[in-house]
N, C-alpha and C positions, 0 to 999 in steps of 0.2 A: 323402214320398219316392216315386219313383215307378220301380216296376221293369218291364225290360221282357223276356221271354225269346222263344222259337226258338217252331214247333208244336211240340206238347205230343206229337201220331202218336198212332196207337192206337186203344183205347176211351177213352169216357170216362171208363171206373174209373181205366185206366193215367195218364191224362192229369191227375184230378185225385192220385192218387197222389204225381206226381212235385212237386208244391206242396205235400206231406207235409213235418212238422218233420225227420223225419228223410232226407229226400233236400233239403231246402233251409230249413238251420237259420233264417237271418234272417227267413223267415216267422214264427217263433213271435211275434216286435215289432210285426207289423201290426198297424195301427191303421184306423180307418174314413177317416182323411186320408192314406194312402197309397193309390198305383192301381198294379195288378197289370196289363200290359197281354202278351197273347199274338199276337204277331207270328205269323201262318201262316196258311195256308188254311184253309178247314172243311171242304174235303173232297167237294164237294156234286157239284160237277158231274165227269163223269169218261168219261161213253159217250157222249154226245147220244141217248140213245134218243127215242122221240117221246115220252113222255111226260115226259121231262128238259127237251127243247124247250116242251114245253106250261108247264111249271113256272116257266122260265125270264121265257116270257112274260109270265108273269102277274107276275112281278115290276113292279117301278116303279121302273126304275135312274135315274128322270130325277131 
């Protein structure tokens, strides 16, 4: 099965939290052949500072 939700927002305590049995029962049935996929940003880029831009760079988006 393959589920898919929203960003998770937050930290990443809040974020794994909410994949808790108890805020999302049907996770207790996962199996290693289901994919949990998280649709959202990560958050990374947000001011251009120069050293955002340097980061950036260095990426390999090709």
């Amino acid at each position: 099965m393959i589920y898919i939700t929203g960003d998770l927002h937050g930290t990443a305590e809040y974020g794994r939290n909410r994949l808790l049995a108890r805020c999302w029962p049907e996770g207790r049935g996962l199996t290693r052949d289901d994919i949990v996929i998280v649709a959202g940003d990560f958050g990374y880029v947000w001011c251009f500072s120069e050293e955002e831009c340097d980061e950036i760079a260095r990426l390999d988006l090709a």
